[in-house]
C-alpha positions in Angstrom: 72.0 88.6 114.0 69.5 91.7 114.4 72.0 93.2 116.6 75.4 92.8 114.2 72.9 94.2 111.6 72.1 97.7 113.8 76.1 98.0 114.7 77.4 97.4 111.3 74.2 100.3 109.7 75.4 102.2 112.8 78.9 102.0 112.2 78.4 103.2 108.1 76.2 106.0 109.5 78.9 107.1 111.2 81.3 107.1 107.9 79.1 109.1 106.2 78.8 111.2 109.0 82.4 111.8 108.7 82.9 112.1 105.2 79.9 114.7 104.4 81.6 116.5 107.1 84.8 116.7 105.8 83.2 117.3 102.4 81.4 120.0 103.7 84.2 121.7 105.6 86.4 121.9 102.0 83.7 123.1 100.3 82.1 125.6 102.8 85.7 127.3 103.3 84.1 130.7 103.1 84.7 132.7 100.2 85.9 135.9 102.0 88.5 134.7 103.6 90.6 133.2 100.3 89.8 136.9 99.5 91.0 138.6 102.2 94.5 135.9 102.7 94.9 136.7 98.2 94.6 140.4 98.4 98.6 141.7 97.9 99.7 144.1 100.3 101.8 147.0 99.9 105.4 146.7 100.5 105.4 149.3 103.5 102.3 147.2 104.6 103.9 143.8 104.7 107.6 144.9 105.1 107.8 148.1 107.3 104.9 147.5 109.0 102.6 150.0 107.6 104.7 152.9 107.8 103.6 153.9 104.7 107.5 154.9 103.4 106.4 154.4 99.8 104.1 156.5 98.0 100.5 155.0 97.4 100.1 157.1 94.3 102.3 155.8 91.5 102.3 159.2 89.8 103.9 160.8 93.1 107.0 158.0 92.6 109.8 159.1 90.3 109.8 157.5 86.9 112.5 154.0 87.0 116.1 154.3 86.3 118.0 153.1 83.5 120.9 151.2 84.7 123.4 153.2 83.2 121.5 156.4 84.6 122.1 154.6 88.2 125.6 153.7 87.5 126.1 157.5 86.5 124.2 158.9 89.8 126.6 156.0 91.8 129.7 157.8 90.4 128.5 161.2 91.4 127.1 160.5 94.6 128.7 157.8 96.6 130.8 158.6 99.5 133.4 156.2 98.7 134.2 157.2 95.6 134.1 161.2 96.5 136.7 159.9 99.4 139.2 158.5 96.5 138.6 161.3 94.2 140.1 163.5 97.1 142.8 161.3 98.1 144.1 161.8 94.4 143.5 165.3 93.9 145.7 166.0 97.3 148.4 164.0 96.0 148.7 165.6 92.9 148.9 168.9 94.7 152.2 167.2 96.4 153.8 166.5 92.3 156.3 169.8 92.3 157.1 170.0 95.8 159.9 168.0 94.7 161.3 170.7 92.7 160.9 173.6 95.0 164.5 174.9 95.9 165.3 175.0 99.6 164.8 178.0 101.8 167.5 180.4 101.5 169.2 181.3 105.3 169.3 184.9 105.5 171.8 185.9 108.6 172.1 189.6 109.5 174.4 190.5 112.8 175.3 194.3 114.6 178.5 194.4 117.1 181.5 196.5 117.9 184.6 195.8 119.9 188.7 196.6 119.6 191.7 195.6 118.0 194.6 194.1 119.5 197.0 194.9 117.5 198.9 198.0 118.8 201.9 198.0 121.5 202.9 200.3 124.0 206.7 200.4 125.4 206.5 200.3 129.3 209.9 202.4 131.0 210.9 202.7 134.7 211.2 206.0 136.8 214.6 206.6 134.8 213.0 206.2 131.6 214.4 203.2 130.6 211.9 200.8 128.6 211.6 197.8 130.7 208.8 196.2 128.5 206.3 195.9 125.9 202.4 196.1 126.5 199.6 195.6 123.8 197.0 197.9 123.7 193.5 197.3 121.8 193.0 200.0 119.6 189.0 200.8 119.1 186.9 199.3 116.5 183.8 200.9 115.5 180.4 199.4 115.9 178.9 198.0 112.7 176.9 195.3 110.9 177.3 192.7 108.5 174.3 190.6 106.6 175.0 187.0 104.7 172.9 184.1 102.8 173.1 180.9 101.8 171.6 178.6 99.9 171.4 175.3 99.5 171.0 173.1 96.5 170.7 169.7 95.4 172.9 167.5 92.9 171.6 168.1 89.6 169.3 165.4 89.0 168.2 164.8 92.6 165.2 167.2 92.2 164.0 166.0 88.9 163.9 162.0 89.9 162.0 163.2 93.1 159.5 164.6 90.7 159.0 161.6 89.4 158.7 160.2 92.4 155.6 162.0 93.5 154.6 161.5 90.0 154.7 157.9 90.3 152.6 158.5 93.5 150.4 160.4 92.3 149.4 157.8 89.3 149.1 155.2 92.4 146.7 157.4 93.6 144.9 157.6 90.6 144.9 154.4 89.2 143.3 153.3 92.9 140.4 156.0 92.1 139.7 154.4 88.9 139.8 150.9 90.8 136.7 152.2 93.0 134.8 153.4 90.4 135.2 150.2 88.3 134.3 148.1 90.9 131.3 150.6 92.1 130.2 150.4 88.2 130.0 146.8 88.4 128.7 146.7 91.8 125.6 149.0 90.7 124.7 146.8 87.7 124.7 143.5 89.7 122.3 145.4 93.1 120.2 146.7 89.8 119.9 143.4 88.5 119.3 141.4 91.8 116.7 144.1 92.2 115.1 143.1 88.6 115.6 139.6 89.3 113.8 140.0 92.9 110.4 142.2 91.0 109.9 139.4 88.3 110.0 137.0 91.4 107.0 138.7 92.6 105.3 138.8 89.3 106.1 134.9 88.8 104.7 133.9 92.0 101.7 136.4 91.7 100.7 135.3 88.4 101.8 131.6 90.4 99.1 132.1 93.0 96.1 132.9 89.9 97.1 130.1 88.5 96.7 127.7 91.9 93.4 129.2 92.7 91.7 128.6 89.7 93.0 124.8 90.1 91.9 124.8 93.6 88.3 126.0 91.9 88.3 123.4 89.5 89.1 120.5 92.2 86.6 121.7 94.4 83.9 121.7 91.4 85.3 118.0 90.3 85.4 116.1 94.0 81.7 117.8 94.3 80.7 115.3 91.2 83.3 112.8 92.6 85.5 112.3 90.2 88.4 113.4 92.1 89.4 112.3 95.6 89.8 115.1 98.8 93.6 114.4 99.2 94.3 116.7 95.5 91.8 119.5 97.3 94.3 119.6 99.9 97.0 119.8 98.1 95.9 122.1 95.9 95.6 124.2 99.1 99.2 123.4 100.1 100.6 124.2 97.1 99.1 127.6 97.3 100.0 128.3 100.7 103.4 127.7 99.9 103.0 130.0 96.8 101.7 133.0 99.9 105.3 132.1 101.6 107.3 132.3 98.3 105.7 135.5 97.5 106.6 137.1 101.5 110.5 135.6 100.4 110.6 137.8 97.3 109.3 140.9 99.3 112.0 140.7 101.5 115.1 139.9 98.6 113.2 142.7 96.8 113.3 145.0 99.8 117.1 143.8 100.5 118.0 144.4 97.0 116.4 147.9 97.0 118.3 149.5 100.1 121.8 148.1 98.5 121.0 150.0 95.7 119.8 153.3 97.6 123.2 153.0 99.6 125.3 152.8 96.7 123.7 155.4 94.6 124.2 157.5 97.7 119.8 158.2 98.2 118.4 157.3 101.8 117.2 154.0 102.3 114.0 154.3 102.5 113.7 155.9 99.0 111.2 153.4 96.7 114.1 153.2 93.7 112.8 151.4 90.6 115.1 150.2 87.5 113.8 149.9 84.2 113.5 146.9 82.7 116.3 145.1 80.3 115.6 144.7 76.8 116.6 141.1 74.9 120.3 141.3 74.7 122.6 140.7 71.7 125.6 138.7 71.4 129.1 140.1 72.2 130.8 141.6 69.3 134.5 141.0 70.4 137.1 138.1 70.9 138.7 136.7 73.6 141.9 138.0 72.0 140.7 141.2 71.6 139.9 141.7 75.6 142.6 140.8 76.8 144.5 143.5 74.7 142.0 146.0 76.0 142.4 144.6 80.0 146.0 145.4 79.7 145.9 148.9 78.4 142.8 150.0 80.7 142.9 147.6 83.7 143.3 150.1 86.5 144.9 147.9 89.5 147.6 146.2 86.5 148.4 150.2 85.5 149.1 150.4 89.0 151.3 147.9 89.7 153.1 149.3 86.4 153.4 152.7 87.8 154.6 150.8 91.2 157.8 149.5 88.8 158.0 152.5 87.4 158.0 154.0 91.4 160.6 151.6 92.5 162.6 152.5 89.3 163.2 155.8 90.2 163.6 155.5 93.8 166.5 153.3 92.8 167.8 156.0 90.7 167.3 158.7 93.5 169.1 156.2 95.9 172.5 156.5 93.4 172.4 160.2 93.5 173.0 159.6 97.4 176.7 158.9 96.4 176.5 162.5 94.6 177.6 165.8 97.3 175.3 168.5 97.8 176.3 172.1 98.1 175.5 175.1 99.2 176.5 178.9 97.7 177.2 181.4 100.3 177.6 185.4 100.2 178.5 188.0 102.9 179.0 191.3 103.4 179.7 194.0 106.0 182.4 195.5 108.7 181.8 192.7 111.2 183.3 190.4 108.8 186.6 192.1 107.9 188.3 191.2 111.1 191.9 193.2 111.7 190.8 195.9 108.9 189.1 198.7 111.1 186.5 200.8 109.6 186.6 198.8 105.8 183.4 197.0 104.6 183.9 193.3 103.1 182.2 190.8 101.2 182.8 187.0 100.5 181.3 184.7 97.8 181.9 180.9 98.4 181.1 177.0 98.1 180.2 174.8 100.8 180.2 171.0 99.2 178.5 168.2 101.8 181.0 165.6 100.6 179.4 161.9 101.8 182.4 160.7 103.4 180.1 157.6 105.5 177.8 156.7 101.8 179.6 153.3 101.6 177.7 152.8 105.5 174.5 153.8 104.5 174.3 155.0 100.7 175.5 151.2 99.9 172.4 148.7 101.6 170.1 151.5 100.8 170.9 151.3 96.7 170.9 146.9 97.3 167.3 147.4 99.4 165.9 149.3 96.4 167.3 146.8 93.8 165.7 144.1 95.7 162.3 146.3 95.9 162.6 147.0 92.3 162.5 143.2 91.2 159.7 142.6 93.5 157.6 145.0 92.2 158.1 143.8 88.3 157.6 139.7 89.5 154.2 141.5 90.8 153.3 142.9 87.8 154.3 140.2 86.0 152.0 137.5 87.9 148.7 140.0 87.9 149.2 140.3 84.1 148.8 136.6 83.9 145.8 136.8 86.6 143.8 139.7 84.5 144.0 137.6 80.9 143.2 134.8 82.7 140.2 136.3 84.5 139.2 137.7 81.0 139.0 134.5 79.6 137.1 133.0 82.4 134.6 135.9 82.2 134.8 136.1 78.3 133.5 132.3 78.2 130.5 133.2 80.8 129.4 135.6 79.1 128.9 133.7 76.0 127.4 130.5 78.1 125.2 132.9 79.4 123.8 134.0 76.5 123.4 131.0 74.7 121.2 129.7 78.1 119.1 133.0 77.7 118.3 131.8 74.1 118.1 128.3 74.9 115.8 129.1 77.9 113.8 132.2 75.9 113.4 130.3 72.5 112.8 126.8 73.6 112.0 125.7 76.9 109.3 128.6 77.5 107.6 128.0 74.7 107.2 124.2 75.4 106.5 124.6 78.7 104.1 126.8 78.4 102.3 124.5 75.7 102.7 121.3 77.9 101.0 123.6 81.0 97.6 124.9 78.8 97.5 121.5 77.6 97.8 120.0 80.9 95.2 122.5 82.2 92.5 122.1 79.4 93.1 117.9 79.8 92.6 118.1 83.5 89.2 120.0 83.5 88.3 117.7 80.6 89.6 114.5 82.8 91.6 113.8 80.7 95.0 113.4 83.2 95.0 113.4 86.7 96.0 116.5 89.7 99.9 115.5 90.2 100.2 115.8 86.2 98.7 119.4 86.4 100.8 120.5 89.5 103.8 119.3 87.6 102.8 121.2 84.4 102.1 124.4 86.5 105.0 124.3 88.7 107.5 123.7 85.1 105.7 126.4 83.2 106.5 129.1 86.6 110.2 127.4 86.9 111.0 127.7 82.7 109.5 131.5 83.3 111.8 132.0 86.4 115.0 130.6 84.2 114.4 132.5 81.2 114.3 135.8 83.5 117.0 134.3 85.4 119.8 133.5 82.4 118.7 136.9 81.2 120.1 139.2 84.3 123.0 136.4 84.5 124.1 137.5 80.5 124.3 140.8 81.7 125.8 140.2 85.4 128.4 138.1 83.7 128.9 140.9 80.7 129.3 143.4 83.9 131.7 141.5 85.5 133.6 141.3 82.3 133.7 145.0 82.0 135.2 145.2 85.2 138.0 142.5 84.1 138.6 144.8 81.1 138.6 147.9 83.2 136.1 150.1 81.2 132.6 149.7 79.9 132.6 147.6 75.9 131.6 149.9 73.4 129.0 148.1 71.7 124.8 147.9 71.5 124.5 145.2 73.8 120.4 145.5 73.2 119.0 144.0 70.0 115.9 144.7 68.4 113.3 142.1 69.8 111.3 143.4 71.9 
């Protein structure tokens, strides 16, 4: 019995043993090091390695952009867009060509020669004429000049005009089609940007919030009224808050060089965007959008002008059954053949009759007339696309909204109630660690959602602009602060 007695003490020696050591491994985590693992870094620290591409003085970075001052720098600056702008400027240098007469030919020719139309009578030795013989009489060296010039059938020129018109609006309308969807594409990087920043914040302000319940654990198991296991997770939960917050560097990082690239800067350029204001809802109906999509929506004014194109290349294809001519004028010796030493002019019309158009003229007007009827069933069926997109977009944007106020009015505020009170009842004992990790972890995600619905109002009001095809006049900021 003396010897059970010594194994079982022995044995519950050893369990304290093992517990005091654990105990004292939680609680003797040295100090320093939570400082040194909390302490932020830079963004060129922890993303490029300490290259140091940002400024460390916040007075040497320029002030934040506005995102309408960024979509205005975007418009000026971005290659692509320049690259449009060009391709319709050249073609509307091409608009008159149309109308330009053809060259005139200007023929000038020298020469000289004889006339065969004298006659000597041939006689024998008796002097009786055996025969007749021409003779060429001489013709004196001279010069004769002549032009033509061609024209159309009246008409031909004028719908060819119009042709390159019609090209020329293509052009256009597929230069205003860049810049609405650079416009759009702007706002949403500047957004994602936003979005990505109050990440950070969220998950710093996150990881003050984890330590001090990692403090108060640590004070509460050393009375023993809570067990080791909610230490430990108290730790977990704040490691995984340190790999949250390297996530959000990067998307913020990622979301800064898409913005750089479209506003044309280099990439390594520390862009900031000013923060958005509490929005207001949207003034207009659906009814009242859709109007405005099909008077402004660049790609359906294009397809328009791509009826209008086919139109007039139908026309211009039944002026092929119309001739063409030319006017013609001469004068000189050269050209008065048979009239020796007199200068003549001519004045004519040369008519290019098209004999072989029931070939060729025929299946050319039918190809057109097919092409013509494609072009309006296109136009037709992106018509009903673009109201129904409006719609679509219309009812986001008013979903979106009434989630920012749902999220920004009630859910915040509850959550952030339900998260003090959860934090005052823990230290008091009043509930237990999960309850608290709960309360935290809704109070971050309602402060995550309210930011969130906010950037998707205006994503989704962006995204409608670009349905309508121009930016909505109206003060889409209201006065809250």
């Amino acid at each position: 019995m003396r010897r059970v007695e010594l194994e079982s003490n022995r044995e519950t020696g050893r369990g304290w043993v093992l517990f005091w050591g654990v105990l004292c491994f939680v609680l003797g985590t040295p100090v320093w090091a939570n400082a040194v693992q909390d302490t932020p870094l830079s963004a060129s620290q922890e993303i490029n390695g300490g290259s140091g591409a940002e400024p460390r003085n916040p007075k040497d970075q320029d002030p934040p952009l506005t995102v309408e001052q960024a979509v205005r720098i975007a418009l000026e600056k971005n290659p692509n867009i320049l690259s449009f702008r060009k391709t319709w400027q050249g073609t509307k240098d091409l608009e008159k060509t149309a109308l330009a007469p053809a060259d005139p030919l200007l023929q000038w020719e020298y020469g000289g020669g004889e006339q065969g139309n004298a006659q000597n009578v041939l006689t024998n030795a008796a002097g009786v004429p055996s025969g007749v013989q021409n003779v060429g009489l001489p013709y004196p060296n001279g010069s004769n000049w002549a032009i033509v010039q061609s024209f159309l059938f009246p008409g031909k020129a004028l719908y060819g005009y119009k042709v390159n018109k019609d090209n020329t609006k293509i052009a256009y309308e597929g230069y205003r089609v860049q810049r609405v969807q650079l416009r759009n594409q702007t706002e949403l990087s500047c957004y994602q940007w936003l979005l990505s920043q109050e990440t950070l914040r969220l998950n710093e302000e996150l990881q003050t919030w984890l330590m001090r319940v990692l403090e108060i654990t640590k004070a509460k198991l050393s009375v023993g009224s809570v067990q080791i296991l909610d230490v430990v997770n108290a730790r977990v939960a704040l490691s995984q808050a340190r790999l949250d917050r390297l996530t959000a560097k990067y998307q913020m990082e990622v979301a800064r060089k898409q913005l750089n690239m479209l506003l044309g800067f280099s990439m390594d350029r520390p862009t900031r965007v000013e923060k958005l204001s509490d929005p207001s809802p949207i003034p207009f109906s659906m009814a009242d959008l859709e109007g405005r999509a099909l008077e402004n929506r660049p790609d359906l004014l294009s397809a328009r002008a791509t009826v209008d194109l086919n139109r007039h290349q139908l026309t211009l294809s039944k002026l092929g059954f119309m001739p063409d001519y030319q006017l013609t004028g001469s004068e000189g010796g050269e050209s008065c053949y048979g009239f020796s030493g007199l200068n003549c002019w001519y004045v004519g019309v040369q008519i290019n009759v098209p004999v072989f158009a029931p070939i060729k003229q025929n299946l050319q007007y039918a190809s057109q007339k097919e092409m013509l009827r494609a072009a309006d069933w296109q136009y037709q069926w992106q018509t009903a696309q673009v109201r129904l997109a409006v719609d679509n977009l219309y009812a986001q944007v008013v979903l979106a909204y009434r989630q920012y106020r749902m999220n920004a009015d009630e859910i915040l505020p509850q959550s952030r109630l339900a998260f003090e009170l959860a934090l005052t009842g823990y230290e008091n004992q009043k509930n237990d660690f999960l309850y608290l990790i709960n309360a935290v972890q809704a109070y971050r995600q309602a402060q995550y959602n309210r930011y969130q619905s906010l950037t998707a109002y205006y994503q989704s009001l962006s995204n409608l602009e670009a349905a309508v095809g121009a930016p909505l006049p109206f003060d889409r900021h209201s006065d809250k602060p």
